[in-house]
Backbone as a printed PyTorch tensor [residue, N CA C, xyz], in Angstrom:
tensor([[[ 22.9360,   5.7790,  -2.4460],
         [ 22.0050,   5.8080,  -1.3370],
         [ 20.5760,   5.5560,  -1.8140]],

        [[ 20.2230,   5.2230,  -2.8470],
         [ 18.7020,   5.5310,  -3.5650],
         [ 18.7350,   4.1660,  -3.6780]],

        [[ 19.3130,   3.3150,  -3.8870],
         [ 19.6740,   2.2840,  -3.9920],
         [ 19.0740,   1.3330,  -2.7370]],

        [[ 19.7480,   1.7790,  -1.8540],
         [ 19.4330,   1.8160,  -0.4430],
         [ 18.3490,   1.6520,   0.1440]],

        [[ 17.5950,   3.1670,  -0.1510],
         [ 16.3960,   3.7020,   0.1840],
         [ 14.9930,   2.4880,  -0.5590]],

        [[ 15.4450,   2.1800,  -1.9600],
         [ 14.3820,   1.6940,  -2.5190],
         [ 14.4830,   0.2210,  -2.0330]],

        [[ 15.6170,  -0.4080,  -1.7470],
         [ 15.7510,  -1.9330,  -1.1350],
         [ 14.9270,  -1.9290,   0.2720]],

        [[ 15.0010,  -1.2850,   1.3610],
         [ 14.5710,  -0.9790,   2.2130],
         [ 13.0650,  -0.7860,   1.9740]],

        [[ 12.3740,   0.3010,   1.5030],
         [ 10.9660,   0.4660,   0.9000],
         [ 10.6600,  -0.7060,   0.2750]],

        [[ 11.2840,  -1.8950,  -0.5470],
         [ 11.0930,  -2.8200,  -0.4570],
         [ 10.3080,  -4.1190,   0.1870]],

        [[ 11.6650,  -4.2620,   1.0100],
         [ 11.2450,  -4.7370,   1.9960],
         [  9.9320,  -4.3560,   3.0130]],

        [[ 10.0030,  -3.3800,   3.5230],
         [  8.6640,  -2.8540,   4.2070],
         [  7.1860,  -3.4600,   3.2200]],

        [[  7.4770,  -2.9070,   2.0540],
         [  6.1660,  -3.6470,   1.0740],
         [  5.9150,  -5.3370,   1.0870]],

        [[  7.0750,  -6.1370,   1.2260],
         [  7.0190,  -7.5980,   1.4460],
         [  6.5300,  -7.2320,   2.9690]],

        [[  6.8830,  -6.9040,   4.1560],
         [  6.3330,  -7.3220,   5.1270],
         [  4.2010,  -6.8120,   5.1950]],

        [[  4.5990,  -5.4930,   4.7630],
         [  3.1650,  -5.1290,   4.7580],
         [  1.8810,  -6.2220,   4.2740]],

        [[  2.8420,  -6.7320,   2.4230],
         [  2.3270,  -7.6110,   1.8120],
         [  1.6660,  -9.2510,   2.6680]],

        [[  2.4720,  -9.1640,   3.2040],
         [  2.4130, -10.5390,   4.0520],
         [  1.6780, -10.9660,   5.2060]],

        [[  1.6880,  -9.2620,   5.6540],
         [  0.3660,  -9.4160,   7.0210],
         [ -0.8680,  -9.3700,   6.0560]],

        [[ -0.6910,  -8.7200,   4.9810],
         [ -2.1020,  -8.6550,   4.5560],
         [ -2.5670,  -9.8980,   4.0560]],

        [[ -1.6730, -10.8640,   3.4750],
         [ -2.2600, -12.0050,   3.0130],
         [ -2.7300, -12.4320,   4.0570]],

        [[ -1.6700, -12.8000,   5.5400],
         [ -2.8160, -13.7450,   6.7770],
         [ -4.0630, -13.2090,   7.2940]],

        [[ -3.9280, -11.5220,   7.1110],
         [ -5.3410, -11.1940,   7.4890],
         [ -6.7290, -11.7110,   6.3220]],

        [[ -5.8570, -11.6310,   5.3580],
         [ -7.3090, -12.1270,   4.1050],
         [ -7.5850, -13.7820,   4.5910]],

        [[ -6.3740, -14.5850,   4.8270],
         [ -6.6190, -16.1740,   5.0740],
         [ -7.1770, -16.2440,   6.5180]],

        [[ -7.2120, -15.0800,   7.4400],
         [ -8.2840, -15.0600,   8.7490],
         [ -9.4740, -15.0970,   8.3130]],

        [[ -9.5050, -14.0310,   7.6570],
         [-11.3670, -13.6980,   6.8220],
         [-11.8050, -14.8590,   5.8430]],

        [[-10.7210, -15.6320,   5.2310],
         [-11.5230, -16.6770,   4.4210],
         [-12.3000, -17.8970,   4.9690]],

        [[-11.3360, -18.0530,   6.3030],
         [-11.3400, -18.9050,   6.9340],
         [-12.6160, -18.5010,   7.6680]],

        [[-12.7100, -17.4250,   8.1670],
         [-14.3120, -17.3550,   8.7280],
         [-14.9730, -17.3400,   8.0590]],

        [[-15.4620, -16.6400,   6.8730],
         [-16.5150, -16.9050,   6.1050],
         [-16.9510, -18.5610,   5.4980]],

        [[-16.1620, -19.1920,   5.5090],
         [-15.8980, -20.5370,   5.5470],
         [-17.0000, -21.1860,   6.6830]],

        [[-16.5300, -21.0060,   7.7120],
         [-17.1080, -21.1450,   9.1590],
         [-18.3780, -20.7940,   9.2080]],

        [[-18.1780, -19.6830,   8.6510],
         [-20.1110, -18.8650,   8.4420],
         [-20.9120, -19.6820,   7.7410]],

        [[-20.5590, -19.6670,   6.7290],
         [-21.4630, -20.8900,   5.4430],
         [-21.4160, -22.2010,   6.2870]],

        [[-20.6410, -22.7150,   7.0760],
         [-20.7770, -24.1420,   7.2010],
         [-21.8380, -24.3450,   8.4960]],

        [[-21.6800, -23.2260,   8.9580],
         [-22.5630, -23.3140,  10.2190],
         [-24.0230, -23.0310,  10.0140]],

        [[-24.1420, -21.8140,   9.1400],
         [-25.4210, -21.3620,   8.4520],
         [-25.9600, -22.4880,   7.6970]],

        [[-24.8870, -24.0060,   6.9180],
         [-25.8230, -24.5230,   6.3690],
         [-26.4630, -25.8890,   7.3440]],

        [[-25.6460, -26.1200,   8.6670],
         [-25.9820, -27.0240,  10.2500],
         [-27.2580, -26.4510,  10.5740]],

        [[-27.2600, -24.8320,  10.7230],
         [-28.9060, -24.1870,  11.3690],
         [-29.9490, -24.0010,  10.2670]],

        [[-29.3880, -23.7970,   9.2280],
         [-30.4630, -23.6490,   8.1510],
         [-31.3900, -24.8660,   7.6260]],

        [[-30.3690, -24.8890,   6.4380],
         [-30.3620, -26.2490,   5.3930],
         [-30.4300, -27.5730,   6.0390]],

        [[-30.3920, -28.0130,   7.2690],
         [-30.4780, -29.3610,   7.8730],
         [-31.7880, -29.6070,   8.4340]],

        [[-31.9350, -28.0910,   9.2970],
         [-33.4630, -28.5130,   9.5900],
         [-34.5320, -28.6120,   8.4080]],

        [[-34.1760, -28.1360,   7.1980],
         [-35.1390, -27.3050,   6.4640],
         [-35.3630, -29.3930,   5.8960]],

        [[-34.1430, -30.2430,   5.5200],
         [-34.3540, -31.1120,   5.0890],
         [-34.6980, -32.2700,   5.6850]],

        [[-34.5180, -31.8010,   7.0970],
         [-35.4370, -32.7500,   8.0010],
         [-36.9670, -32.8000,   8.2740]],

        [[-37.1840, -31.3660,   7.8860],
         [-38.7860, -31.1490,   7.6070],
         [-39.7120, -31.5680,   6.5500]],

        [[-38.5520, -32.2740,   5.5110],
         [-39.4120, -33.3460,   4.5040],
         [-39.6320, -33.9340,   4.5460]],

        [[-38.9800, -34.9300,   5.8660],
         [-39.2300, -36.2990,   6.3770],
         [-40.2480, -36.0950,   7.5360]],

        [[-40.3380, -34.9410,   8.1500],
         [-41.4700, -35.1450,   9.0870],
         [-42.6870, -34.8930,   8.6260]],

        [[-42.7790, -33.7250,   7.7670],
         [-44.1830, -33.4610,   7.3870],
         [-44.6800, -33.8190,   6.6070]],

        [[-44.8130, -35.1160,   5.8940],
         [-45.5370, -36.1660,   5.8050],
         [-46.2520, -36.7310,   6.5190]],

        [[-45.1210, -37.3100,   7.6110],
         [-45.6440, -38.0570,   8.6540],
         [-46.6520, -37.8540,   9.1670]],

        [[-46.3660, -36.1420,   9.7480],
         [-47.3040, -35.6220,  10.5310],
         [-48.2840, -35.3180,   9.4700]],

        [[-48.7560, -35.2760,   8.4510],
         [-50.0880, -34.8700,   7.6680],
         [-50.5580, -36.3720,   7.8110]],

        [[-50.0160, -37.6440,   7.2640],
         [-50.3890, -38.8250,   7.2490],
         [-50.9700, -38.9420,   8.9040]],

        [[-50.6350, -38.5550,   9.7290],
         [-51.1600, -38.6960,  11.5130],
         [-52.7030, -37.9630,  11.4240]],

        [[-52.4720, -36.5260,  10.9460],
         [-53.5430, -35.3090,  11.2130],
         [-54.4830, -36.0820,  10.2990]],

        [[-54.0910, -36.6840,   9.0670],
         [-55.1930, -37.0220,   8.1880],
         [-56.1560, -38.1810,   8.1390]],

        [[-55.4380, -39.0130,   8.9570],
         [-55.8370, -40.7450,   9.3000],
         [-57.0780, -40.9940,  10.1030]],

        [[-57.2820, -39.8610,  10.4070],
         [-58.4630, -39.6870,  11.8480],
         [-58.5620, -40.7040,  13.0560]],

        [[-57.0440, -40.9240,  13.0960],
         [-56.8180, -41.8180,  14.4880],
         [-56.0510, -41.2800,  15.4160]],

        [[-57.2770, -39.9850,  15.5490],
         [-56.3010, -39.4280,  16.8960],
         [-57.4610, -39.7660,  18.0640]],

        [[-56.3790, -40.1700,  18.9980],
         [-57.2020, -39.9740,  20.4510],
         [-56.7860, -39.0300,  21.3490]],

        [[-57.7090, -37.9920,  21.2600],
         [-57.5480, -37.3260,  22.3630],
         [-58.3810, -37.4900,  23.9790]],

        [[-57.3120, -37.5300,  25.1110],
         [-58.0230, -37.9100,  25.7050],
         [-59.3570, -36.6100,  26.3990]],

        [[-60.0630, -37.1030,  27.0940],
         [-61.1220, -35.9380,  27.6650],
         [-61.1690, -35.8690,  28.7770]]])
């Protein structure tokens, strides 16, 4: 019967084992998601702001602004 008992306890440990892996491949998978999105709102604008602010200093600095009055 011990025999039994420990095949069984077994098993229960493979199933336990197994939800726990898809719950870790849920969480990888979001943190995944996190970084990729954090680097769309972050890191994209941040490198689009090298290309503008030039521009815009070359505009502010040229002294060809018209404003109207």
């Amino acid at each position: 019967m011990e025999i039994e008992e420990i095949l069984k306890r077994l098993e229960e440990q493979g199933k336990k084992l197994e939800e726990i892996h898809q719950s870790v491949e849920k969480m990888r998978k979001f943190f995944l998601w996190t970084l990729i999105i954090t680097a769309v709102v972050i890191i994209l604008p941040l490198i689009g702001l090298l290309f503008v602010i030039p521009q815009f200093l070359d505009i502010y600095t040229s002294g060809n602004l018209s404003l109207p009055l």
